[in-house]
SEVEXKE-358439 format. One record per residue: residue number from 1; residue in three letters; chain; y, z, x of N, C-alpha, C, O in turn. Coordinates in nm, 3 decimals, padded with zeros to 5 digits. Atoms other than C-alpha are relative to their C-alpha. Layout:
! SEVEXKE-358439
ATOM; NUM; ALA; A; Y; Z; X; Y; Z; X; Y; Z; X; Y; Z; X
...
//
This chain:
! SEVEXKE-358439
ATOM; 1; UNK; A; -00.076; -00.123; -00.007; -01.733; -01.162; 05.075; 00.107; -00.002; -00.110; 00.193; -00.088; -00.090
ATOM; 2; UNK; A; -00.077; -00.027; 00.062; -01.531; -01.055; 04.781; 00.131; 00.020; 00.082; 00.131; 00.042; 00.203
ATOM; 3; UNK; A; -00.181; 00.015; -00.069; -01.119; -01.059; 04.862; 00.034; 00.052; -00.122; -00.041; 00.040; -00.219
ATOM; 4; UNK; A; -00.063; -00.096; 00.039; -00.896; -00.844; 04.697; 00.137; -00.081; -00.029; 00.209; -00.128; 00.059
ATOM; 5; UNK; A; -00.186; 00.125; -00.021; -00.552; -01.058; 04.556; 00.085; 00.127; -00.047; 00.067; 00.218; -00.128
ATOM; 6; UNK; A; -00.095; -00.053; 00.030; -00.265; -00.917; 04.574; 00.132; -00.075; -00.032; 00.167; -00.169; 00.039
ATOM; 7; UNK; A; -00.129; 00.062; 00.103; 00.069; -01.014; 04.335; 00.094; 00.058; 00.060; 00.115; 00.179; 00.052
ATOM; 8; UNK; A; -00.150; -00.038; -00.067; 00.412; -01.034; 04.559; 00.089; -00.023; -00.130; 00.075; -00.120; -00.205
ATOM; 9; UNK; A; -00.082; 00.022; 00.118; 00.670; -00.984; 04.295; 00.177; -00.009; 00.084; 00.209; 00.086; 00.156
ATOM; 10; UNK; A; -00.155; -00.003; -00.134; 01.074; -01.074; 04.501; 00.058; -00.009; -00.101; 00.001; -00.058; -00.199
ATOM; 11; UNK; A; -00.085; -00.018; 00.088; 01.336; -01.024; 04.306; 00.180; -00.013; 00.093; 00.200; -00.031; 00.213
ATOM; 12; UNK; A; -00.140; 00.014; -00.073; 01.733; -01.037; 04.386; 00.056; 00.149; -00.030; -00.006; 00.252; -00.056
ATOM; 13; UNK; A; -00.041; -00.114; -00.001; 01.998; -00.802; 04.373; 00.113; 00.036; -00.152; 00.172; -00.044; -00.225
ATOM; 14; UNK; A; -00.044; -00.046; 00.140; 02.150; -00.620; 04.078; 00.162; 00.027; 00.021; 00.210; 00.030; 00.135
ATOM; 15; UNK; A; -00.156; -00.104; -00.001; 02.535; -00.473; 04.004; 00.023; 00.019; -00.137; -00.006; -00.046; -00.237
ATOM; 16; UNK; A; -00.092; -00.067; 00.163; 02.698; -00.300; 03.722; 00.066; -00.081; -00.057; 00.045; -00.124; -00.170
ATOM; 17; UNK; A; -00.110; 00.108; 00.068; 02.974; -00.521; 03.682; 00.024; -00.137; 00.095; -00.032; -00.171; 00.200
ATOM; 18; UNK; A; -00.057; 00.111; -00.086; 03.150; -00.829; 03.794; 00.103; 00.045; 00.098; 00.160; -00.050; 00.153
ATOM; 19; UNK; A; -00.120; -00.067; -00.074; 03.414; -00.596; 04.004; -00.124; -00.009; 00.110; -00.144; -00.097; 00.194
ATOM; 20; UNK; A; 00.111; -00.048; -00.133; 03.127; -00.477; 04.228; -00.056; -00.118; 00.017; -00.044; -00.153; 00.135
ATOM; 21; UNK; A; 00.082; 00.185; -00.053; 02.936; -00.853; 04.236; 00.136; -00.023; 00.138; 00.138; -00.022; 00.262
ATOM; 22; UNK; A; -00.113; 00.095; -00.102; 03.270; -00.987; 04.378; 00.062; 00.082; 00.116; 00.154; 00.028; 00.177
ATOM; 23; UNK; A; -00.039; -00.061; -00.065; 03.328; -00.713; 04.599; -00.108; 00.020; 00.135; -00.084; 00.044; 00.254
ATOM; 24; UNK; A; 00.101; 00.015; -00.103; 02.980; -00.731; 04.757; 00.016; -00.168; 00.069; -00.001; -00.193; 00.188
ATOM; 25; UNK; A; -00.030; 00.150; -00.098; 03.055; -01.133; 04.837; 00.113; 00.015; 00.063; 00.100; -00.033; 00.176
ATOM; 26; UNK; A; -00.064; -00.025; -00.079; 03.370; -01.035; 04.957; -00.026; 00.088; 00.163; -00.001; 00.050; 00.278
ATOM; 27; UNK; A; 00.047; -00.079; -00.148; 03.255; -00.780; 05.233; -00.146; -00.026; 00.053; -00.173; 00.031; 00.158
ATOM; 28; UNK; A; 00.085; 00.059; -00.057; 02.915; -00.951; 05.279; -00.031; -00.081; 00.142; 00.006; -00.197; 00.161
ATOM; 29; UNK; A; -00.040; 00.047; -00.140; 02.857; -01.007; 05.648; -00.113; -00.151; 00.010; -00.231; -00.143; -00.024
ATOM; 30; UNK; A; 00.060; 00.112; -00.012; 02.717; -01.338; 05.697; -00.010; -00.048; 00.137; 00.084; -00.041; 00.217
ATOM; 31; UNK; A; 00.066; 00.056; -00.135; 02.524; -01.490; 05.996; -00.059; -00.141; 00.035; -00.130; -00.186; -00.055
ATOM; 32; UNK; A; 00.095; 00.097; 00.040; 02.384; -01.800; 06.092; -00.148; 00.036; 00.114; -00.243; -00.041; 00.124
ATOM; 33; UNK; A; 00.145; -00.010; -00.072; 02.101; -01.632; 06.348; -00.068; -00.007; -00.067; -00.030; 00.002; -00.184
ATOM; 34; UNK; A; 00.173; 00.055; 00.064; 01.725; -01.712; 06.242; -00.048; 00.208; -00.036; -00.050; 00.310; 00.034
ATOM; 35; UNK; A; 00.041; -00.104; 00.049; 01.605; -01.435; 05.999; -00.160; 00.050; -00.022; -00.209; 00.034; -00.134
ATOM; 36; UNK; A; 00.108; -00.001; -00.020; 01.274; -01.337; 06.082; -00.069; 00.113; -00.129; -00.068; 00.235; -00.114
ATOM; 37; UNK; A; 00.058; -00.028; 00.071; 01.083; -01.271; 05.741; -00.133; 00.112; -00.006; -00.236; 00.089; 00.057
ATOM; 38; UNK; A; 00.136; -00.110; 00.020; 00.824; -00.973; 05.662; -00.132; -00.069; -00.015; -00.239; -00.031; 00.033
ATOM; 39; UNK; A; 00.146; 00.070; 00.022; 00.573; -01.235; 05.539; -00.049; -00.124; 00.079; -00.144; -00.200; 00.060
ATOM; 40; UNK; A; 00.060; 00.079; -00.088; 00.568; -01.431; 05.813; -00.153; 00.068; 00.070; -00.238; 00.016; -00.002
ATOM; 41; UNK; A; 00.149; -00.042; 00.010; 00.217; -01.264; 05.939; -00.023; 00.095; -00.082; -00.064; 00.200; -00.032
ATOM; 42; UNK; A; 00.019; -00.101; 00.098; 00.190; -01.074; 05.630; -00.239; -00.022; -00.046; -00.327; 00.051; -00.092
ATOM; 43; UNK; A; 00.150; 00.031; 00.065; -00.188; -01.256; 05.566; -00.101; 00.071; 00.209; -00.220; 00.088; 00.237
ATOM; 44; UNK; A; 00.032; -00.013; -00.111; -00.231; -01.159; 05.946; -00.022; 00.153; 00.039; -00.095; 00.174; 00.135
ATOM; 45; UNK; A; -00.010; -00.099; -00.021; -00.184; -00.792; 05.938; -00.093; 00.059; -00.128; -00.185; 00.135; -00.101
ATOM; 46; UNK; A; 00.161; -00.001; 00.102; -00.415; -00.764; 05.589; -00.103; 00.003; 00.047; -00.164; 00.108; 00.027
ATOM; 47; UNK; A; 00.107; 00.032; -00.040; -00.686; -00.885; 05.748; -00.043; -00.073; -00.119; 00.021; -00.097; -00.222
ATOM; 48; UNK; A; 00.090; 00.104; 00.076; -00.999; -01.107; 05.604; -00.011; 00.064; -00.172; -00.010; 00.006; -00.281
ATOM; 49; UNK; A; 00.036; -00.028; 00.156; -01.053; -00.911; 05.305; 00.074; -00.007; -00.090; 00.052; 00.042; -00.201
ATOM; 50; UNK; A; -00.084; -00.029; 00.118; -00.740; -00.985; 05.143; -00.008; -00.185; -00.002; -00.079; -00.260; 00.064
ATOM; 51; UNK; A; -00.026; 00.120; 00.028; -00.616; -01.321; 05.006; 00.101; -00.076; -00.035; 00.095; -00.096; -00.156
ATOM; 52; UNK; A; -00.132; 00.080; 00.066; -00.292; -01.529; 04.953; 00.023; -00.108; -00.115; -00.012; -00.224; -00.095
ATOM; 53; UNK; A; -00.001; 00.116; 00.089; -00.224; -01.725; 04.660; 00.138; -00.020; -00.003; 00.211; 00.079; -00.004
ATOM; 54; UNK; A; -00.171; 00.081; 00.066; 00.134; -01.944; 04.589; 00.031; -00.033; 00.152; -00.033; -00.061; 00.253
ATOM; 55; UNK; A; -00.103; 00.056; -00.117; 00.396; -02.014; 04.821; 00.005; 00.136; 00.061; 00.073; 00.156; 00.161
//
């Protein structure tokens, strides 16, 4: 059966300047609860015909 790959591309987050960087770590709410990821059954909700490659 042919599989179909698909390329996850993650990236971070952007700002204009260094005013706004340091203003988003300043008011950044931080947690230590368990962050339950999108790609945790991401190969599970695809189904068979798709395929994972990397990490």
């Amino acid at each position: 059966m042919k599989k179909i790959q698909i390329l996850m591309v993650h990236g971070g987050m952007t700002f204009k300047n260094e005013k706004d960087y340091l203003h988003y770590l300043k008011t950044k709410k931080v947690t230590t609860a368990k962050k339950i990821y999108w790609d945790v059954d991401f190969e599970e909700k695809l189904g068979k015909g798709f395929v994972r490659n990397g990490g």
